[in-house]
N, CA, C and O atoms as a GROMACS GRO file, in nm:
protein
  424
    1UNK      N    1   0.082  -0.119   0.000
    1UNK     CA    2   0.000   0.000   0.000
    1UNK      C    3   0.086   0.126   0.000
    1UNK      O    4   0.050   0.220  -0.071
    2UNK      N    5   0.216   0.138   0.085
    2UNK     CA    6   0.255   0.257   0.057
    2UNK      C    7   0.375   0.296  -0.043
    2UNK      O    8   0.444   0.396  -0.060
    3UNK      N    9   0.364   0.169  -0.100
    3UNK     CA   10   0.432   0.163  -0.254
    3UNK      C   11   0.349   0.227  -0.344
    3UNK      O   12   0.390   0.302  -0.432
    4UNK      N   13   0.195   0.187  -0.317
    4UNK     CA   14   0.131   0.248  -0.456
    4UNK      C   15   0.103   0.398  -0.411
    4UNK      O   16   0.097   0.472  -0.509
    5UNK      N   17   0.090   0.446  -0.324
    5UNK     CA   18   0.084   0.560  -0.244
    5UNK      C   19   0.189   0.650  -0.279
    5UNK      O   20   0.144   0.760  -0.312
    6UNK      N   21   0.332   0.640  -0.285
    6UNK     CA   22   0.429   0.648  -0.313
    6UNK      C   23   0.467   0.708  -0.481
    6UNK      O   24   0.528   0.803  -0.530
    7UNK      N   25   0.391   0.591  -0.529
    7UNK     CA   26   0.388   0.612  -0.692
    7UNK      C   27   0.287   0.717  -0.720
    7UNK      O   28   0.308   0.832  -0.759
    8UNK      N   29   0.191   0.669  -0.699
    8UNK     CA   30   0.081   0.802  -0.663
    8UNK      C   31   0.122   0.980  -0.674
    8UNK      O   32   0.078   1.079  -0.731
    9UNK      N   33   0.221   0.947  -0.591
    9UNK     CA   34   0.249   1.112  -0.539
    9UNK      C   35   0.346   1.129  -0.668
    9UNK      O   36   0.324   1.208  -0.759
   10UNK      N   37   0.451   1.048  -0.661
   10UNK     CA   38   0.542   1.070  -0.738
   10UNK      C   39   0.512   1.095  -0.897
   10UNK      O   40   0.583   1.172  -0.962
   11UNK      N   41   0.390   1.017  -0.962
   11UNK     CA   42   0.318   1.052  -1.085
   11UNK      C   43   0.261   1.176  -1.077
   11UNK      O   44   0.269   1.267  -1.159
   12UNK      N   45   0.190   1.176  -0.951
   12UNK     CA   46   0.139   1.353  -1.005
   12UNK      C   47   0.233   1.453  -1.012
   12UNK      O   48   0.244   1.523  -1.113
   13UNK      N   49   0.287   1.463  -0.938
   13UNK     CA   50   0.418   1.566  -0.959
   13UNK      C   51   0.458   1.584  -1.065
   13UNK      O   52   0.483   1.695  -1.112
   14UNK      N   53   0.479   1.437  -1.144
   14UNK     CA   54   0.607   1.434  -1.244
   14UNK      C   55   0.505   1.507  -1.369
   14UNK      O   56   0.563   1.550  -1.469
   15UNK      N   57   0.346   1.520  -1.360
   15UNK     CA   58   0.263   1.537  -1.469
   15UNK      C   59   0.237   1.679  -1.449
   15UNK      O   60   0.163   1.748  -1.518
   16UNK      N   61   0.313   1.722  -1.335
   16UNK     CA   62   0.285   1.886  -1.365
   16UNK      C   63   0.305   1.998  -1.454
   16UNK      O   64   0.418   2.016  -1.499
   17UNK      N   65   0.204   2.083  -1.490
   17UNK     CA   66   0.261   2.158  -1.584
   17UNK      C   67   0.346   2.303  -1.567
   17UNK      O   68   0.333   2.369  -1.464
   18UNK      N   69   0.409   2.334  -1.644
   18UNK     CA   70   0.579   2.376  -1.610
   18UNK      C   71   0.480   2.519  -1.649
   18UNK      O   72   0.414   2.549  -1.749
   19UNK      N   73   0.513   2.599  -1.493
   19UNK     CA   74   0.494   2.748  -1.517
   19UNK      C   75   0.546   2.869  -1.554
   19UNK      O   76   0.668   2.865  -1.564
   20UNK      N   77   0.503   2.960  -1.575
   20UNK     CA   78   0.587   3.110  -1.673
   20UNK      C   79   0.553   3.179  -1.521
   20UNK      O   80   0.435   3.154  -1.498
   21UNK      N   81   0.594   3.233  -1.443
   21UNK     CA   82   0.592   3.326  -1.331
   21UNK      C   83   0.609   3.477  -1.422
   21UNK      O   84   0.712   3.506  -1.482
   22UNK      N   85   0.508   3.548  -1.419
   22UNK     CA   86   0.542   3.690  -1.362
   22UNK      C   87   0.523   3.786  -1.236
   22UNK      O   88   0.410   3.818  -1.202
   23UNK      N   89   0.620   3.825  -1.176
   23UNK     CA   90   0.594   3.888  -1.057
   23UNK      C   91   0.598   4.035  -1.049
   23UNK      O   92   0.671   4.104  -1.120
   24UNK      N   93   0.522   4.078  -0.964
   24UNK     CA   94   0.537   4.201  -0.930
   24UNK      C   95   0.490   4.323  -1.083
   24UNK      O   96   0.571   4.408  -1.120
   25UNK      N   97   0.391   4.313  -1.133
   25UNK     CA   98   0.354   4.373  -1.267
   25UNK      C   99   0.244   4.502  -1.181
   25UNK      O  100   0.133   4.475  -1.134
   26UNK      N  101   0.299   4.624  -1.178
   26UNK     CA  102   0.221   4.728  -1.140
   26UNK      C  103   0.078   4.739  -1.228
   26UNK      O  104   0.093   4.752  -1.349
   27UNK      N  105  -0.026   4.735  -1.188
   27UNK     CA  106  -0.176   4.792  -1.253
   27UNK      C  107  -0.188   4.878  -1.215
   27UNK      O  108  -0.308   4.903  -1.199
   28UNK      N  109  -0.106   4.974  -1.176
   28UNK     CA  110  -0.178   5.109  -1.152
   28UNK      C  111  -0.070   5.227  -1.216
   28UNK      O  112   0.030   5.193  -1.278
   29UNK      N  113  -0.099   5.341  -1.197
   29UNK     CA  114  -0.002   5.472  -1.242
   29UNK      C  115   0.147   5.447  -1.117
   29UNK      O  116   0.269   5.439  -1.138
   30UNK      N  117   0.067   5.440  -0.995
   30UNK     CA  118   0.152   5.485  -0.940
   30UNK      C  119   0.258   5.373  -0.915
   30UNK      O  120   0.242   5.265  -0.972
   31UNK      N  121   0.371   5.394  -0.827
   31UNK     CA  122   0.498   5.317  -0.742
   31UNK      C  123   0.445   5.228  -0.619
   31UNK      O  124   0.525   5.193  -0.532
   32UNK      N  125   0.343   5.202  -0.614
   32UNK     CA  126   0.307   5.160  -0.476
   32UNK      C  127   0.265   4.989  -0.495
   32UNK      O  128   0.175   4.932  -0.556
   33UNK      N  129   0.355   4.952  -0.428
   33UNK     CA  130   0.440   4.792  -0.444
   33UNK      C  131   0.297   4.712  -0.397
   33UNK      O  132   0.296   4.590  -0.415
   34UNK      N  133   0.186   4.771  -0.342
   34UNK     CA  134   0.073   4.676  -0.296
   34UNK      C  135   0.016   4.700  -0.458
   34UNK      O  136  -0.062   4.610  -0.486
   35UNK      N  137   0.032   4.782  -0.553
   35UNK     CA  138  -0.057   4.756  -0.650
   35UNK      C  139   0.004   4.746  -0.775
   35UNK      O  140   0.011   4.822  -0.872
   36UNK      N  141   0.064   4.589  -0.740
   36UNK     CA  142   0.111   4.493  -0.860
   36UNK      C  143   0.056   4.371  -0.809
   36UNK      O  144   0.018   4.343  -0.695
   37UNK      N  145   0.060   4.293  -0.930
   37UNK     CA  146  -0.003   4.156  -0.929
   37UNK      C  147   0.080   4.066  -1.003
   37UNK      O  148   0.133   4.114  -1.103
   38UNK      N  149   0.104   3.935  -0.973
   38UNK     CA  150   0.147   3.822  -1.010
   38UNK      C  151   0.091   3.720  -1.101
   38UNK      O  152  -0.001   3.654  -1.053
   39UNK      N  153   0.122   3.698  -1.208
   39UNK     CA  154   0.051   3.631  -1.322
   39UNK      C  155   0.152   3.521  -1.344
   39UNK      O  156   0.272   3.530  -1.370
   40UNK      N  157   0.029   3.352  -1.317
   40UNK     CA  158   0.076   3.253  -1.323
   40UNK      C  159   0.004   3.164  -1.438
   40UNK      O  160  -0.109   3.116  -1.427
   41UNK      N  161   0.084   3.149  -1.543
   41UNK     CA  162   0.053   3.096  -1.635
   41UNK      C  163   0.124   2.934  -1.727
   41UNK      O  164   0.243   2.912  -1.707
   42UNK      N  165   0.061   2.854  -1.800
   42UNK     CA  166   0.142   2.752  -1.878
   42UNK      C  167   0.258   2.817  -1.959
   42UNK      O  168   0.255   2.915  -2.033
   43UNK      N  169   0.346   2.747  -1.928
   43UNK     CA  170   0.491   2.786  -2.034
   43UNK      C  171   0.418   2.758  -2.161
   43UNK      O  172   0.502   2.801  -2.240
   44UNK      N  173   0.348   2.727  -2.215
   44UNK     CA  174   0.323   2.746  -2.355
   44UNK      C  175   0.128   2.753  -2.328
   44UNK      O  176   0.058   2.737  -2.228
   45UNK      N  177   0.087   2.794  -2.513
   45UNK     CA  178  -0.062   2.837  -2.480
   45UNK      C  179  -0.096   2.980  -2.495
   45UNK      O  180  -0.042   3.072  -2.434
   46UNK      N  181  -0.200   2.990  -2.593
   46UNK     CA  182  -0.271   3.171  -2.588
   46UNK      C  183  -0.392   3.179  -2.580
   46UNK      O  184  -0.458   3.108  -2.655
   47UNK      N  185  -0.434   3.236  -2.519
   47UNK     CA  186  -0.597   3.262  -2.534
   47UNK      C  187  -0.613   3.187  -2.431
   47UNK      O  188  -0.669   3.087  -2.476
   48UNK      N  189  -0.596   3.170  -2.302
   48UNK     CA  190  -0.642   3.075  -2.192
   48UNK      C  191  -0.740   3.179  -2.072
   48UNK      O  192  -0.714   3.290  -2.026
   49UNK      N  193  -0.853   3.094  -2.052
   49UNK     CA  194  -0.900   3.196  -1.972
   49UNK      C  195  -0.830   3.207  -1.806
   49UNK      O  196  -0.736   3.138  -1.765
   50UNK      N  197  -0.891   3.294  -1.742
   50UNK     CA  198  -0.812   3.385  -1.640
   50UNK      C  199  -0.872   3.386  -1.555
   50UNK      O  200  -0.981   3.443  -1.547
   51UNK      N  201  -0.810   3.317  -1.460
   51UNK     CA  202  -0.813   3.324  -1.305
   51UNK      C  203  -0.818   3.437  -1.207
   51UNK      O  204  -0.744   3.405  -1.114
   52UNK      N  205  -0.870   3.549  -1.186
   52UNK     CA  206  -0.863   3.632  -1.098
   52UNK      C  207  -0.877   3.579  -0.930
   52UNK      O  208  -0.983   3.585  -0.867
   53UNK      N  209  -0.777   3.538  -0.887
   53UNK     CA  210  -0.739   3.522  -0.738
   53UNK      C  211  -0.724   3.634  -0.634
   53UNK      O  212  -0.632   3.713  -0.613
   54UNK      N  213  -0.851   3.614  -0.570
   54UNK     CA  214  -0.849   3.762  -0.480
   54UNK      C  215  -0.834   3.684  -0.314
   54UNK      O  216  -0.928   3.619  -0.268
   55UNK      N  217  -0.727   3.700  -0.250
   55UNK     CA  218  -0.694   3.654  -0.127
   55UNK      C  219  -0.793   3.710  -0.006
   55UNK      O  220  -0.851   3.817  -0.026
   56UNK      N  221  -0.811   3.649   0.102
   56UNK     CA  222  -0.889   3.685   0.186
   56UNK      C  223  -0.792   3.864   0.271
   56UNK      O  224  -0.684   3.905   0.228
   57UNK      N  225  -0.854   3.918   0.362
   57UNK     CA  226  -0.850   4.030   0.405
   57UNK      C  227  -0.910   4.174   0.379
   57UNK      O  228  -0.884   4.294   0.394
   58UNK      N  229  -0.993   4.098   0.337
   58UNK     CA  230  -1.076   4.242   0.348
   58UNK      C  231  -1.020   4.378   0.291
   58UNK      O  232  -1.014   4.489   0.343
   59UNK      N  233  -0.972   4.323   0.140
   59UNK     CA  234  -0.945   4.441   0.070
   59UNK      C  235  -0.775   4.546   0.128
   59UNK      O  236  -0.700   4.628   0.075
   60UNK      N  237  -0.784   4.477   0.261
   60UNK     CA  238  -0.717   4.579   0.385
   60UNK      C  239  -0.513   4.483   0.405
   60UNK      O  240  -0.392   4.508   0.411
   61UNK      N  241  -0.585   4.403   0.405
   61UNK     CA  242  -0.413   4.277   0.422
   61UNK      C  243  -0.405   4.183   0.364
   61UNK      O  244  -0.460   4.165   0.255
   62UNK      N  245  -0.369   4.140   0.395
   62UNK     CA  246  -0.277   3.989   0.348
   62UNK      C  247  -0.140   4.044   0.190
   62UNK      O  248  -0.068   4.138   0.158
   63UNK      N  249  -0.189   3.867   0.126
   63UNK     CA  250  -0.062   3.900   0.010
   63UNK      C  251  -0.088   3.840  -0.084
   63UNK      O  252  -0.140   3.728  -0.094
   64UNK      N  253  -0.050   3.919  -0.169
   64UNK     CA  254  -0.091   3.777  -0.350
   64UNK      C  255   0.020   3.668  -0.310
   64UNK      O  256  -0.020   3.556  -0.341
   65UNK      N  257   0.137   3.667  -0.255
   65UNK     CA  258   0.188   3.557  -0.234
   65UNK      C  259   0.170   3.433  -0.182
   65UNK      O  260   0.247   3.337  -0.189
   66UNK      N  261   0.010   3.446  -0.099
   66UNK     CA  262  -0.063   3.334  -0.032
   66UNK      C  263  -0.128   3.232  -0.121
   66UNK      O  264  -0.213   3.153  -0.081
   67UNK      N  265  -0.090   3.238  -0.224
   67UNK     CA  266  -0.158   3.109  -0.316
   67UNK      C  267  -0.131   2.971  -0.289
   67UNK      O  268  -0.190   2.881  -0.348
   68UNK      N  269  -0.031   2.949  -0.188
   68UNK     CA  270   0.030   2.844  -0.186
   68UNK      C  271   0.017   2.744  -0.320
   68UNK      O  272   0.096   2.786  -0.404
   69UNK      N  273  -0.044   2.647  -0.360
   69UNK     CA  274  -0.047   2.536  -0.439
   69UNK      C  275  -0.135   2.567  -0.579
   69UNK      O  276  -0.134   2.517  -0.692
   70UNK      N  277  -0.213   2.674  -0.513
   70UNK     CA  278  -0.323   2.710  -0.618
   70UNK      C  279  -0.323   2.701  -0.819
   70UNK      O  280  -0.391   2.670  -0.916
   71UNK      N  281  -0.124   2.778  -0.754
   71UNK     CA  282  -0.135   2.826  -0.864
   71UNK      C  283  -0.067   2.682  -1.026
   71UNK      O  284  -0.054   2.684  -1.148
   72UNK      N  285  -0.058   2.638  -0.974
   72UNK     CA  286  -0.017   2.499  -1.019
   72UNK      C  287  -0.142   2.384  -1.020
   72UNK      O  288  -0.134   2.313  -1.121
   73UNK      N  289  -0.229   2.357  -0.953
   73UNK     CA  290  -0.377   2.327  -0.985
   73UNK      C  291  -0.420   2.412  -1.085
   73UNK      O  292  -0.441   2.349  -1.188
   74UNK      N  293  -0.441   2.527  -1.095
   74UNK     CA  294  -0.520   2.602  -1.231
   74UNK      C  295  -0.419   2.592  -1.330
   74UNK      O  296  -0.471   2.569  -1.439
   75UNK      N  297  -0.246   2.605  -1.337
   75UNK     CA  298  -0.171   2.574  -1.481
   75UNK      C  299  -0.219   2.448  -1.525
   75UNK      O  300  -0.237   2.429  -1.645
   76UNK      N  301  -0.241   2.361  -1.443
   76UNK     CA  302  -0.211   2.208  -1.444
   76UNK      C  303  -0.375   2.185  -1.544
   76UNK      O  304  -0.390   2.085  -1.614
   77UNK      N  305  -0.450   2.261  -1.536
   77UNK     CA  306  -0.583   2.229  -1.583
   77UNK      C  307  -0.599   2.344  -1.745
   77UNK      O  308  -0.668   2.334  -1.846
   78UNK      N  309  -0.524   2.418  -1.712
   78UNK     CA  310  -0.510   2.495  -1.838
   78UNK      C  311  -0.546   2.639  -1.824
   78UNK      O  312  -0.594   2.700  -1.920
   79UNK      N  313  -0.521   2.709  -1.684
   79UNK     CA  314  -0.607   2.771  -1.640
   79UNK      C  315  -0.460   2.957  -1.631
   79UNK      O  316  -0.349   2.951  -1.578
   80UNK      N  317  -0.507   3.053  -1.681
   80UNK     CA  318  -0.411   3.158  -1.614
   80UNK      C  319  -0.397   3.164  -1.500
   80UNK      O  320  -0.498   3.102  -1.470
   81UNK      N  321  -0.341   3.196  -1.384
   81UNK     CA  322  -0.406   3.278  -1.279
   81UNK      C  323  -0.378   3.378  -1.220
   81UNK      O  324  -0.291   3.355  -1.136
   82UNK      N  325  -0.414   3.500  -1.223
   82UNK     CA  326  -0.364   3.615  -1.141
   82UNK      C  327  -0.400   3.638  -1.003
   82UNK      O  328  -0.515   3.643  -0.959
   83UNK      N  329  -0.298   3.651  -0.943
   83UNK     CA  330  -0.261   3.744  -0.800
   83UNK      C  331  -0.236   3.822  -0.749
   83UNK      O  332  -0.120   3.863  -0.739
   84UNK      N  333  -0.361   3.886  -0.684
   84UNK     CA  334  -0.313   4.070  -0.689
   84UNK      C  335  -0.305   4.106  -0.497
   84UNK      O  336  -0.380   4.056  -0.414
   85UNK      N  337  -0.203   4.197  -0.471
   85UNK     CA  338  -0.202   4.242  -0.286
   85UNK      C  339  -0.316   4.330  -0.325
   85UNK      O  340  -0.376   4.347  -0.431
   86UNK      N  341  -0.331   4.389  -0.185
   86UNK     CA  342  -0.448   4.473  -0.152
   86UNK      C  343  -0.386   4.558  -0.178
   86UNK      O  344  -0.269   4.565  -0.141
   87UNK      N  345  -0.454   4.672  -0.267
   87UNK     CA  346  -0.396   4.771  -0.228
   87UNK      C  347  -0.454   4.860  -0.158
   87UNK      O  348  -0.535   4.821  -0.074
   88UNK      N  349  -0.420   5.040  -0.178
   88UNK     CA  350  -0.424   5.106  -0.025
   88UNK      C  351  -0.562   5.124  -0.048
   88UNK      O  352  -0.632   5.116  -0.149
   89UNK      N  353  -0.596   5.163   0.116
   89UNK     CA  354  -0.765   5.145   0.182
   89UNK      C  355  -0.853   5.280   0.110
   89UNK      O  356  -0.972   5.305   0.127
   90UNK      N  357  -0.758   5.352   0.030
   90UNK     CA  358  -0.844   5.480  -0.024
   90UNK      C  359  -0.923   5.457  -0.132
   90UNK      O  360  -1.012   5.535  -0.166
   91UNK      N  361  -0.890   5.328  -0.205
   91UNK     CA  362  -0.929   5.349  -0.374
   91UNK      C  363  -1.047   5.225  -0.310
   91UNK      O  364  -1.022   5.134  -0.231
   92UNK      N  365  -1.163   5.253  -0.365
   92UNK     CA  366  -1.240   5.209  -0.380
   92UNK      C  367  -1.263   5.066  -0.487
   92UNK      O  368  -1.214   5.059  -0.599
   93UNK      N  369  -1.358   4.945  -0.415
   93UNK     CA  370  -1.339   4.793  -0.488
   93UNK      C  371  -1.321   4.809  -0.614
   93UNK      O  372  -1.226   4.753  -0.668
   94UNK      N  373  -1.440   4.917  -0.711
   94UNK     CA  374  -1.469   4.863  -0.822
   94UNK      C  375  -1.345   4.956  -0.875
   94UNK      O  376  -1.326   4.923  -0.991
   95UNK      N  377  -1.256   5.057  -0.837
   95UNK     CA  378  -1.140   5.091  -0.891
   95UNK      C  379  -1.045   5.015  -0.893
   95UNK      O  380  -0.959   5.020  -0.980
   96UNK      N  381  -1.046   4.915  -0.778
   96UNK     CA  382  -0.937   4.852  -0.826
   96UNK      C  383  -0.926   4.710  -0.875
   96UNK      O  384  -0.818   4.656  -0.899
   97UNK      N  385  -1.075   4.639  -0.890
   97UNK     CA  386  -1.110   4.564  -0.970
   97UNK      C  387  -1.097   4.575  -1.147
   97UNK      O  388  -1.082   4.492  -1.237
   98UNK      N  389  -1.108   4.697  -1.140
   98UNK     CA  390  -1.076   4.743  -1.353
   98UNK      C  391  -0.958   4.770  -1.363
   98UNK      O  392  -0.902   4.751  -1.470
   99UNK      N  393  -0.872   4.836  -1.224
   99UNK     CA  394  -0.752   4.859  -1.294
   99UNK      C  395  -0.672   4.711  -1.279
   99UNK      O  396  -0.554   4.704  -1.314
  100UNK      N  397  -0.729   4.616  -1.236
  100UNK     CA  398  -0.640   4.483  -1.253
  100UNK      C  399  -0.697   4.419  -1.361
  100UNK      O  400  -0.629   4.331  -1.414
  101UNK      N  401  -0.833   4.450  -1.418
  101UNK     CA  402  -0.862   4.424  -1.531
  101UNK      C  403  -0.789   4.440  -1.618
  101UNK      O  404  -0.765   4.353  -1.702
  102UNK      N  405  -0.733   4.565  -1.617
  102UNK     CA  406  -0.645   4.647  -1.747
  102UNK      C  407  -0.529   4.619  -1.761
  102UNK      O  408  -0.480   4.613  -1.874
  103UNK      N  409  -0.455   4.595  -1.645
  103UNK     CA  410  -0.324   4.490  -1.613
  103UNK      C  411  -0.304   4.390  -1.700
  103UNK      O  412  -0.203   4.370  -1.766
  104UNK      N  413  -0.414   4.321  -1.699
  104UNK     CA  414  -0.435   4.138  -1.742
  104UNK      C  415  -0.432   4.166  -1.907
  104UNK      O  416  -0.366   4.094  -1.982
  105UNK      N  417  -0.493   4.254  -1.944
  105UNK     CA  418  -0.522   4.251  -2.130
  105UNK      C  419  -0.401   4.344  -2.162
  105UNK      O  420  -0.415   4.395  -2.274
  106UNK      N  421  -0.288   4.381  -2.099
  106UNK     CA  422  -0.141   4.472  -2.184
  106UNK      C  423  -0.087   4.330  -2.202
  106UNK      O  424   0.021   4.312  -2.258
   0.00000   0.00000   0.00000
């Protein structure tokens, strides 16, 4: 049993699909390091639809870096996925919902 268990793990791994990391891609005008986002995609492939990954905190904390595994489940299926930090508490959701929109289609 923990032979096939073993193999198990070791096949899925080996069937993973090989990611393109971009980090840190500003969506906004300004310098302000909370408003860039991380785009995780298949090393090869165009036209794939898009994952918008919005982390828990209330708009207010956390990090696009909390994807842990995520982002390798959605390559693995054929999937983009973007990861965006919060940014600051002044700009309002639906501002900064379009400007990560606008991010994703340059």
């Amino acid at each position: 049993m923990k032979t096939l268990i073993t193999f198990l793990l070791l096949a899925s791994t080996s069937l993973a699909a090989e990611i393109k990391v971009h980090r840190d891609l500003p969506y906004a005008q300004s310098k302000n390091e909370r408003q860039t986002l991380d785009v995780y995609a298949p090393a090869e492939g165009k036209g794939l639809p898009v994952v918008f990954w919005i982390h828990g905190g209330g708009w207010q904390a956390g990090s696009k870096a909390d994807v842990q595994k995520k982002p390798q489940a959605f390559v693995d299926k054929g999937f983009v996925i973007r990861s965006r930090s919060s940014a600051a508490m002044y700009s309002s959701i639906p501002s900064r919902a379009s400007s990560s929109l606008r991010a994703v289609r340059k």
